[in-house]
Backbone atoms as SQL, in Angstrom:
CREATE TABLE atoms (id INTEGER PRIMARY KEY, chain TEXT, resi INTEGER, resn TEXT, atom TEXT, x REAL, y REAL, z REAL);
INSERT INTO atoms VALUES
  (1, 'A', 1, 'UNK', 'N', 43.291, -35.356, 37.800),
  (2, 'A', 1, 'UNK', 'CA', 42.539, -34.235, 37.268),
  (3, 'A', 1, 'UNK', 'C', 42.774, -34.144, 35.760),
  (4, 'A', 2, 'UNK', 'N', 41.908, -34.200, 35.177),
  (5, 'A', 2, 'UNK', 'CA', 41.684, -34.114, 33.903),
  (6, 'A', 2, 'UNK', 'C', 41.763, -32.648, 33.121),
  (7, 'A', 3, 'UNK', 'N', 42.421, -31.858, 32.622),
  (8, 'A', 3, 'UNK', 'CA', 42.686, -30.966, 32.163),
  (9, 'A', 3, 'UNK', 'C', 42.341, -30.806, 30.265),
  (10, 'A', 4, 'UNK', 'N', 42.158, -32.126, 29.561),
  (11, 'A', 4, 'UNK', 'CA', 42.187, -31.503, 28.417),
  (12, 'A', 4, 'UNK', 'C', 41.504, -33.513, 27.884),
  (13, 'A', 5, 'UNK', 'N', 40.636, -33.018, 27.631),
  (14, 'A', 5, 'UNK', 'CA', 40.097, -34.307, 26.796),
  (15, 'A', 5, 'UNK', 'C', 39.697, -33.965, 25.420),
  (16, 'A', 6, 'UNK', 'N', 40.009, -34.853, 24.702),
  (17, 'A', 6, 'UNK', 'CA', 39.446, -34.660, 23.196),
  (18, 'A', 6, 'UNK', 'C', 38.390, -34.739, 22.704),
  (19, 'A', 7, 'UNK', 'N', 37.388, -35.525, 23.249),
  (20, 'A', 7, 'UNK', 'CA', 36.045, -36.085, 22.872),
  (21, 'A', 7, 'UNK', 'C', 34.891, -35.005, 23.242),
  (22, 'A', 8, 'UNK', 'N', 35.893, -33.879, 24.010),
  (23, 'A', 8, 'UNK', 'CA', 34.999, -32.791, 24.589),
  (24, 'A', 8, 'UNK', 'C', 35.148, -31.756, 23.764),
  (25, 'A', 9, 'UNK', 'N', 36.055, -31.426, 22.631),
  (26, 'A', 9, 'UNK', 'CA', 36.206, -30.468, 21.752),
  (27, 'A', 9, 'UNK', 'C', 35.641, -30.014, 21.132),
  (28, 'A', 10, 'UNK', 'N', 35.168, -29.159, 20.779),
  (29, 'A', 10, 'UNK', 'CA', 34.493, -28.292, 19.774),
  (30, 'A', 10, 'UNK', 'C', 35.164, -28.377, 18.501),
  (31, 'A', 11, 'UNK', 'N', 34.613, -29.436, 16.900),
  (32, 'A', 11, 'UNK', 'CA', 34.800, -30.079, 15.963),
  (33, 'A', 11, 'UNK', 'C', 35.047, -28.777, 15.453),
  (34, 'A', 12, 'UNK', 'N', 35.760, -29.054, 14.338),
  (35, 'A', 12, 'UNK', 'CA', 35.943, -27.618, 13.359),
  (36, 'A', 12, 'UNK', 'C', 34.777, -27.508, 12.460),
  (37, 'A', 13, 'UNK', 'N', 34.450, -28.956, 12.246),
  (38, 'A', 13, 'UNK', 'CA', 32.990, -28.920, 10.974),
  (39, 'A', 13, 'UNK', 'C', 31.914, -27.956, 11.824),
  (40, 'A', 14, 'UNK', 'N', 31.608, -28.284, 13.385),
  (41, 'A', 14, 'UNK', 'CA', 30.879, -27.652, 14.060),
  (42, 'A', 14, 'UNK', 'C', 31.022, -26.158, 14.545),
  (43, 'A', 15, 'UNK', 'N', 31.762, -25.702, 14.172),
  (44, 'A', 15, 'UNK', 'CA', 31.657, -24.250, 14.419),
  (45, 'A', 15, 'UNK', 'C', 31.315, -23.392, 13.539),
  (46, 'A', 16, 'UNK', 'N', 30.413, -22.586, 13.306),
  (47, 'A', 16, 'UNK', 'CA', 29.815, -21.135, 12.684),
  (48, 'A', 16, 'UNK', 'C', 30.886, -20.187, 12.034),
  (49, 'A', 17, 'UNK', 'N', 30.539, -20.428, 10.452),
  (50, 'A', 17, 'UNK', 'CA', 32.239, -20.012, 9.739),
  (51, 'A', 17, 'UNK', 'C', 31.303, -18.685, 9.038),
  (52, 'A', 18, 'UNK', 'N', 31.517, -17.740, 9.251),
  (53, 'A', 18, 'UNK', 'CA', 31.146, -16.306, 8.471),
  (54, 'A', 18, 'UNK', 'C', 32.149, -15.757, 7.894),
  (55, 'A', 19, 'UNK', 'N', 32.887, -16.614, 7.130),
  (56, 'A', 19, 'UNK', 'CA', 33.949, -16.287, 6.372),
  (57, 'A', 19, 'UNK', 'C', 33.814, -16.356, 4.609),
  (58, 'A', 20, 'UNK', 'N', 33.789, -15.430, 4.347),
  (59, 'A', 20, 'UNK', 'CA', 33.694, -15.813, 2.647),
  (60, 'A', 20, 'UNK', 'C', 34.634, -16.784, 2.528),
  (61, 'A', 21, 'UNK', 'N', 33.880, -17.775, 1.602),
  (62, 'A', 21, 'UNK', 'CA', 34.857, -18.799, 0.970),
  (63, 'A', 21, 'UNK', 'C', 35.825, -18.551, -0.023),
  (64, 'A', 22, 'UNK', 'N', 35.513, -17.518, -0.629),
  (65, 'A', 22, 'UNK', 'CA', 36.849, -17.478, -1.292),
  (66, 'A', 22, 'UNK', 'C', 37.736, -17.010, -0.524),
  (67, 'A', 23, 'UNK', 'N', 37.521, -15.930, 0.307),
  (68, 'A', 23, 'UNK', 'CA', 38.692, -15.612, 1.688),
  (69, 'A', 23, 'UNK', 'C', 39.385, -16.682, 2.002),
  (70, 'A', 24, 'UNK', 'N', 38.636, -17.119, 2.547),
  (71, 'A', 24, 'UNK', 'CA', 39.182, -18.441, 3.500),
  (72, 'A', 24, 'UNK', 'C', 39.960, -19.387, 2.426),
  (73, 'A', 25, 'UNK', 'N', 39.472, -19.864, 1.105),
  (74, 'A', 25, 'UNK', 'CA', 39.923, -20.928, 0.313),
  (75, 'A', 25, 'UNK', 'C', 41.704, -19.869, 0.557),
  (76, 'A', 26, 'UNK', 'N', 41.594, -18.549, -0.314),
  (77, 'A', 26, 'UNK', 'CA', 42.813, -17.722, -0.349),
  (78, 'A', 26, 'UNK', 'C', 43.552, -18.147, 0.551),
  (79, 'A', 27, 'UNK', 'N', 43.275, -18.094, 1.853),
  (80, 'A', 27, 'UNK', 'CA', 44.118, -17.927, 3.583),
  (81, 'A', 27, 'UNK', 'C', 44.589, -19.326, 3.370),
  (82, 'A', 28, 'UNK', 'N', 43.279, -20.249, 2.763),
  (83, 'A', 28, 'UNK', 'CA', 44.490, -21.414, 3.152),
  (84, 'A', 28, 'UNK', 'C', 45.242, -21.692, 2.293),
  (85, 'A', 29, 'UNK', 'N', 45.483, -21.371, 1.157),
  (86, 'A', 29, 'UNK', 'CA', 46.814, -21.357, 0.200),
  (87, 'A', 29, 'UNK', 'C', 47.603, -21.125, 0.453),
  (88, 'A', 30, 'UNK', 'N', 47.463, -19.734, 0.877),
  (89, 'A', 30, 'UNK', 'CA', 48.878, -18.961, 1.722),
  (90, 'A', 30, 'UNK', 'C', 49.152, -19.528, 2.621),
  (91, 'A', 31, 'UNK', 'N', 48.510, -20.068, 3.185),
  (92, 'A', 31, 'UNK', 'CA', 49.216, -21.119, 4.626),
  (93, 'A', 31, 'UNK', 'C', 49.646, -22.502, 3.613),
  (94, 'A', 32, 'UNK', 'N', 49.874, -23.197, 2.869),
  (95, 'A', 32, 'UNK', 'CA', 49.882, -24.408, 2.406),
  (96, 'A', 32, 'UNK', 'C', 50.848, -23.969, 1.522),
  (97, 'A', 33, 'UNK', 'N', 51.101, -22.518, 1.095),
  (98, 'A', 33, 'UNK', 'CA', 52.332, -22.280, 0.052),
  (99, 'A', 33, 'UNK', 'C', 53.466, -21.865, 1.362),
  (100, 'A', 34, 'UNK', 'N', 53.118, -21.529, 2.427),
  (101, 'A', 34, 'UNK', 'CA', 54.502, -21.055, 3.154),
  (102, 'A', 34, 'UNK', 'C', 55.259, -21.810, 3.540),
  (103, 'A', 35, 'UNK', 'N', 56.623, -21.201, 3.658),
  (104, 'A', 35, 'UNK', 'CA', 57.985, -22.533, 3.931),
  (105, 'A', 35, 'UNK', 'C', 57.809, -22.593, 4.922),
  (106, 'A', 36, 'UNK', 'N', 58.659, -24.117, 5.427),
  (107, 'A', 36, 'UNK', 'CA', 58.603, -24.313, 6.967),
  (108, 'A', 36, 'UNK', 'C', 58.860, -23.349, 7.866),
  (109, 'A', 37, 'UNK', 'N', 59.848, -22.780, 7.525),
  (110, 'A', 37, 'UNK', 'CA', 60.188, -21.753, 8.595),
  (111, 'A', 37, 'UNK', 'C', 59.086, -20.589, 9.189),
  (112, 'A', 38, 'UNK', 'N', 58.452, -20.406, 7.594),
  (113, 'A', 38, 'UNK', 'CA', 57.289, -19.410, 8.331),
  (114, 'A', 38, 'UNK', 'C', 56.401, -20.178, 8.871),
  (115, 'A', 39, 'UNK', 'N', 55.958, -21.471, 8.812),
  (116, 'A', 39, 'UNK', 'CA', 55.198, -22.346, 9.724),
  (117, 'A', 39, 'UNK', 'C', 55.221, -22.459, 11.079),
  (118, 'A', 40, 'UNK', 'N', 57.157, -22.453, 11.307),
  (119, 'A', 40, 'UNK', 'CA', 57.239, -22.685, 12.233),
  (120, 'A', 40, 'UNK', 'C', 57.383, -21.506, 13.256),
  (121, 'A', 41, 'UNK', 'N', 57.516, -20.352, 12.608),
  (122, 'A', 41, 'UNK', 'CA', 57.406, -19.016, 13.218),
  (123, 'A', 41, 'UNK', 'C', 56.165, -18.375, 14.014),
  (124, 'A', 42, 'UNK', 'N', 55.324, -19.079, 12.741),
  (125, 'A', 42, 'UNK', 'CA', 53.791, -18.696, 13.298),
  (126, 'A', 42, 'UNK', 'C', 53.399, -19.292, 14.722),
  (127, 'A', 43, 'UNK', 'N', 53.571, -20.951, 14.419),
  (128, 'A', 43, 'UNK', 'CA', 53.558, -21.438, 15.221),
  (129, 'A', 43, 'UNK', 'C', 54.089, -21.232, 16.806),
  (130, 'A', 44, 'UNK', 'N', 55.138, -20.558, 16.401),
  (131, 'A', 44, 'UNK', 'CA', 55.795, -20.385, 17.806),
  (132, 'A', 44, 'UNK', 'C', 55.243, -19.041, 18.399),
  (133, 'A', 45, 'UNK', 'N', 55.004, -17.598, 17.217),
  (134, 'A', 45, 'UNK', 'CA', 54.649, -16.657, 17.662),
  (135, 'A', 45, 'UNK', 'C', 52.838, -17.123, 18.792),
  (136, 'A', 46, 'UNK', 'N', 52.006, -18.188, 17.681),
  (137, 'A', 46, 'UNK', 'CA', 50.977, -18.144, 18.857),
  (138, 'A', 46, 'UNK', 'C', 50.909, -19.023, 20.211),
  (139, 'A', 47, 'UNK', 'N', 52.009, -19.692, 20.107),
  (140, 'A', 47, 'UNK', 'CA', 52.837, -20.683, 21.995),
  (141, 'A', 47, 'UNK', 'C', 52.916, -19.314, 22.309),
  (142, 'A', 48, 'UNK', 'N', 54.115, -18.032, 22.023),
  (143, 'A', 48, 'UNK', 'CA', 54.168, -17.022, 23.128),
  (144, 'A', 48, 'UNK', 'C', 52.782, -15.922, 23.316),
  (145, 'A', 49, 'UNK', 'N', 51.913, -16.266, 22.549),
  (146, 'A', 49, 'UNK', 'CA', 50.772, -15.099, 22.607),
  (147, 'A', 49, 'UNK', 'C', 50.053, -16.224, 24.045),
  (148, 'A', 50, 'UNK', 'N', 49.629, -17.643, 23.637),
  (149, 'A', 50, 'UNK', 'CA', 49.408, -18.064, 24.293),
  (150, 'A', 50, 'UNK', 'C', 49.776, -18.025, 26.190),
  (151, 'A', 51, 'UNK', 'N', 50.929, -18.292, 25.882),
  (152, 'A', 51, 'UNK', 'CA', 51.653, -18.205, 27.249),
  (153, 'A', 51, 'UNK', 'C', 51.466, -17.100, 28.341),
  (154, 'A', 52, 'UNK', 'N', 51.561, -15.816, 27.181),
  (155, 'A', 52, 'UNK', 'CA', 51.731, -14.606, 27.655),
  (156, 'A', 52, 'UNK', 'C', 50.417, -13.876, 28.660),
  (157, 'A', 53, 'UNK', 'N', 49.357, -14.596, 27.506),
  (158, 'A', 53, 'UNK', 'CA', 47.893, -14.596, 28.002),
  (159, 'A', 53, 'UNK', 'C', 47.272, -15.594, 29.112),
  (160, 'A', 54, 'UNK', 'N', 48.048, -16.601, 29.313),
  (161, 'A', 54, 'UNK', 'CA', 47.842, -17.653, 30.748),
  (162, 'A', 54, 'UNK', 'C', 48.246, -16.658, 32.027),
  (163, 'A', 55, 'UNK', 'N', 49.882, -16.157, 31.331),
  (164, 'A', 55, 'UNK', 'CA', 50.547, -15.504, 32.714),
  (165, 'A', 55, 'UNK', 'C', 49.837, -14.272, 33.451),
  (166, 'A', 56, 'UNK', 'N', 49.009, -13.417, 32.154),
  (167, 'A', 56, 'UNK', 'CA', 48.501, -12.793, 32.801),
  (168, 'A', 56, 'UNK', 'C', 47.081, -12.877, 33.917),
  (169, 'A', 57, 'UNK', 'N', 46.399, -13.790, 33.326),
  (170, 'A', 57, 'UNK', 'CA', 45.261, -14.419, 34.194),
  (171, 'A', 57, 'UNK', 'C', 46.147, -14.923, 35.513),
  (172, 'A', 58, 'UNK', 'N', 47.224, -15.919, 35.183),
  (173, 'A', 58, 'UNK', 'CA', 47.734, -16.374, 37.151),
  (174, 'A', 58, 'UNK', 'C', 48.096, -15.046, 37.470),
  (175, 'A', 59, 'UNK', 'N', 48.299, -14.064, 37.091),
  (176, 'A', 59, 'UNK', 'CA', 48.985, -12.876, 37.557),
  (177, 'A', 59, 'UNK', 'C', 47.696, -11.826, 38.081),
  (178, 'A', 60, 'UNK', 'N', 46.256, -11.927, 37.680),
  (179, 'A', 60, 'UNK', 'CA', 45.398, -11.692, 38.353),
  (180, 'A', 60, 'UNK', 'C', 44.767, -12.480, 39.364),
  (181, 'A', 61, 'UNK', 'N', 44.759, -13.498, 38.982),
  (182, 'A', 61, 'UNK', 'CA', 44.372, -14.458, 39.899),
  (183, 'A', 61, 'UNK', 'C', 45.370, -14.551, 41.396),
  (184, 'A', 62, 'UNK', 'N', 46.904, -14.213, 41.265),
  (185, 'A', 62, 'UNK', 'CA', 47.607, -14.082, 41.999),
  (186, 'A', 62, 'UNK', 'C', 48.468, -13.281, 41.775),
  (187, 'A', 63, 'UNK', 'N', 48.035, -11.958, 42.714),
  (188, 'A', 63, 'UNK', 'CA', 48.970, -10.833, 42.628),
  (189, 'A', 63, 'UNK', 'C', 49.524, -10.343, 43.212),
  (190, 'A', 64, 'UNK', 'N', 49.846, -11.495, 44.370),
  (191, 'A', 64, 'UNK', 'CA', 50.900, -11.147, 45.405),
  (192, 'A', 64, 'UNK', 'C', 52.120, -12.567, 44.725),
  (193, 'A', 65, 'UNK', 'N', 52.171, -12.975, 43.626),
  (194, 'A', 65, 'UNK', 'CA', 52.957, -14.133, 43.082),
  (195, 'A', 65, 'UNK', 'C', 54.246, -13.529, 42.328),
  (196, 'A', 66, 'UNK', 'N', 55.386, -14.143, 43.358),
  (197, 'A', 66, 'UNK', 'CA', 56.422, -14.041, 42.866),
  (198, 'A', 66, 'UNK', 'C', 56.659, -14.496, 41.598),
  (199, 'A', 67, 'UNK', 'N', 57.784, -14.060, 40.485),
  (200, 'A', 67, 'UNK', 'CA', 57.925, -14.452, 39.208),
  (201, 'A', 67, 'UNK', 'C', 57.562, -15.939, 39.177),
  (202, 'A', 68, 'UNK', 'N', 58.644, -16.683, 40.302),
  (203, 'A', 68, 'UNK', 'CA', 59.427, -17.955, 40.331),
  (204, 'A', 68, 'UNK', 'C', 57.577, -18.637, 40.103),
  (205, 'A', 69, 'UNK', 'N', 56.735, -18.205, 41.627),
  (206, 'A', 69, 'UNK', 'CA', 55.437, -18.830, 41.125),
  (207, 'A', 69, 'UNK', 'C', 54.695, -18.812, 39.839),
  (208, 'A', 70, 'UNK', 'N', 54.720, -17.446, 39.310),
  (209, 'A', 70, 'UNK', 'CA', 53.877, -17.282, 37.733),
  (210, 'A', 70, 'UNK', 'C', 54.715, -18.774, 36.953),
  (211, 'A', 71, 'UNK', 'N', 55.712, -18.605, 37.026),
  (212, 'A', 71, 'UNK', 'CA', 56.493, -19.644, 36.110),
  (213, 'A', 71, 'UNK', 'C', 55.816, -21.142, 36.615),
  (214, 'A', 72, 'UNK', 'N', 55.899, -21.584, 37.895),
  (215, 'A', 72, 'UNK', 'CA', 55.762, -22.565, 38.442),
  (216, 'A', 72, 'UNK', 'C', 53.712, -22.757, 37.831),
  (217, 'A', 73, 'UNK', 'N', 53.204, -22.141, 38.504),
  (218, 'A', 73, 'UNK', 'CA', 51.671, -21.970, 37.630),
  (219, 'A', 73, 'UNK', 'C', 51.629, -22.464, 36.191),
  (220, 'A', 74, 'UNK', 'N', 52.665, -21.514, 35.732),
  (221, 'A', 74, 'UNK', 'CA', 52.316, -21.585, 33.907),
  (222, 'A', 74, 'UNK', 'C', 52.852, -22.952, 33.665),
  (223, 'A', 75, 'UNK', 'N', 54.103, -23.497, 33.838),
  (224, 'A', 75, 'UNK', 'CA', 54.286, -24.544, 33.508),
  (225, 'A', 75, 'UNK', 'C', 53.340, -25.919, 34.026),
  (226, 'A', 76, 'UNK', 'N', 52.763, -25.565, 35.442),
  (227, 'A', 76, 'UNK', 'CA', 51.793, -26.708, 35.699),
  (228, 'A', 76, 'UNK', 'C', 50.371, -26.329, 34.755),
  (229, 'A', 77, 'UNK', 'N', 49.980, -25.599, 33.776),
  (230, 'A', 77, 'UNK', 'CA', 49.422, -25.629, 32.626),
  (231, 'A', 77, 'UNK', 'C', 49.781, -26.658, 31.773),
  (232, 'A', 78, 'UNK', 'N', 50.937, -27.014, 31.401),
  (233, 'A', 78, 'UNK', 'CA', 51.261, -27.160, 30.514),
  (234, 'A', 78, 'UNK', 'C', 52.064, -28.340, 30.356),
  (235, 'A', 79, 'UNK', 'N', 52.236, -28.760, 31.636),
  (236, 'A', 79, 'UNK', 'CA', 53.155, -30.361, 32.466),
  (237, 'A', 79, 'UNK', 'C', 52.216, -31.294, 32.934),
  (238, 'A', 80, 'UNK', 'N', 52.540, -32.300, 33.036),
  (239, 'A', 80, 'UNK', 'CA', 51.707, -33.046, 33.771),
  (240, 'A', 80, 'UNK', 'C', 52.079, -33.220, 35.086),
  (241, 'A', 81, 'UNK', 'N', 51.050, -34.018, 36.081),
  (242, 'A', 81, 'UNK', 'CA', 51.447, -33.140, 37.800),
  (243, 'A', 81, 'UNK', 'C', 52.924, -34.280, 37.957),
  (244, 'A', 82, 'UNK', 'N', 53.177, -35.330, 37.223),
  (245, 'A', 82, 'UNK', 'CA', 54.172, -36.399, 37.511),
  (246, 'A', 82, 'UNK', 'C', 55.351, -36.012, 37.467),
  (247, 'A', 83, 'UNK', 'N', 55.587, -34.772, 36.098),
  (248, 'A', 83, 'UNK', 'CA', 56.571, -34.054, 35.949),
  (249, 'A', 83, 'UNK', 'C', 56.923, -32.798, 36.488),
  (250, 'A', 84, 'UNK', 'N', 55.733, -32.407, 36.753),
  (251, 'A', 84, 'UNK', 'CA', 55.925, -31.218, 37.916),
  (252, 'A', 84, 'UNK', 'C', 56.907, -31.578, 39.060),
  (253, 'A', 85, 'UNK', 'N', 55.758, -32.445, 39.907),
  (254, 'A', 85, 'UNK', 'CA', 56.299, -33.063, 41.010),
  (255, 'A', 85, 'UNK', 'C', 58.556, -33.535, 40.753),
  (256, 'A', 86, 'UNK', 'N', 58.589, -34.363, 39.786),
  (257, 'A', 86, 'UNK', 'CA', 59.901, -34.820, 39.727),
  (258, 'A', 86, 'UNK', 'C', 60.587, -33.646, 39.256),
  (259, 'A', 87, 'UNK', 'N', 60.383, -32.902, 38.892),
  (260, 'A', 87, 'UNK', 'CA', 61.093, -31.868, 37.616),
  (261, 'A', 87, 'UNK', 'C', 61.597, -30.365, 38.610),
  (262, 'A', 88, 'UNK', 'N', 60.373, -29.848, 39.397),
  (263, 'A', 88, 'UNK', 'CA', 60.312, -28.600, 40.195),
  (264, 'A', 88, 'UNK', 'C', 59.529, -28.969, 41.119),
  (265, 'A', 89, 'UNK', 'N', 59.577, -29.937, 41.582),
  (266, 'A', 89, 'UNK', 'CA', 58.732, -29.930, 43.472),
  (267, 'A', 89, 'UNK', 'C', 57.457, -29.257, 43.727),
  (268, 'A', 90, 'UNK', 'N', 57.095, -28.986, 42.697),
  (269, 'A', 90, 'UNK', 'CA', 56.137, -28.141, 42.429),
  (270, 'A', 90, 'UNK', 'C', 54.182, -29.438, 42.048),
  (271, 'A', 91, 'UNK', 'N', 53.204, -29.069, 43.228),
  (272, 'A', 91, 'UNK', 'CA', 52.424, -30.164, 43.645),
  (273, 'A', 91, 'UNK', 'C', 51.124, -29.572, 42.781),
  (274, 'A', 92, 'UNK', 'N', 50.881, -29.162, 41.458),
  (275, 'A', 92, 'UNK', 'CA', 49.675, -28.637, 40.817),
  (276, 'A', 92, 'UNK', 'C', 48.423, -29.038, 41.996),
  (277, 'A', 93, 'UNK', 'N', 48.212, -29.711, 42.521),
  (278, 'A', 93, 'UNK', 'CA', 46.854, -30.409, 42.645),
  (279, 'A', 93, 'UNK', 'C', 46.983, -29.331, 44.145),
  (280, 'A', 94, 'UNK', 'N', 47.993, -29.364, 45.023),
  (281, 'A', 94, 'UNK', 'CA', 47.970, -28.745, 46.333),
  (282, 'A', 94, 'UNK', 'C', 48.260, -27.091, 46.086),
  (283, 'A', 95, 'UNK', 'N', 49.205, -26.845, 45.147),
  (284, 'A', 95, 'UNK', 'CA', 49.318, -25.320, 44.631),
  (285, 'A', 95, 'UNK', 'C', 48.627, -24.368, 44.034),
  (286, 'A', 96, 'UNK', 'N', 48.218, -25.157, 42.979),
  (287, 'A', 96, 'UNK', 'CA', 46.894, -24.783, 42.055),
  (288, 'A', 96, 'UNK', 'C', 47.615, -24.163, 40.708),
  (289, 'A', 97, 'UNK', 'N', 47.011, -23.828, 39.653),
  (290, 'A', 97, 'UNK', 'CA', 47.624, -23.197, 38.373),
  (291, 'A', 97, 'UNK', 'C', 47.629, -22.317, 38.124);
């Protein structure tokens, strides 16, 4: 099962930018002047926005799901089923995400 192909992406040239350019030129300075650390902060703050926002969809999608499952779900997001399988016994394809 194929979960994430590249050739299927939506290009950045191709998307509809209603952003003033000088805005945007600004935003990306400030991103290109910040130290790693705030790079890497950002970065990490949008993995947990991300995450947070998967858990809640398996958590509608399944709301009789123990923690242990939300976890088991979120990480088969985010694992491949080879490592699932060896890692947490855990079968994406028979369990679901």
């Amino acid at each position: 099962m194929v979960r994430y192909d590249a050739a299927t992406m939506i290009q950045f040239k191709d998307v509809p930018n209603d952003t003033n350019p000088d805005a945007e030129r600004t935003y990306l300075n400030l991103l290109q002047a910040a130290p790693p650390w705030r790079k890497a902060a950002m970065v990490d703050s949008l993995t947990r926005s991300c995450q947070e926002l998967a858990m809640a969809g398996i958590r509608m999608r399944y709301p009789k799901a123990s923690e242990r499952e939300v976890w088991m779900r979120l990480a088969a997001l985010w694992l491949d089923r080879d490592t699932m399988l060896r890692v947490f016994q855990w079968d994406p394809d028979r369990e679901g995400y």
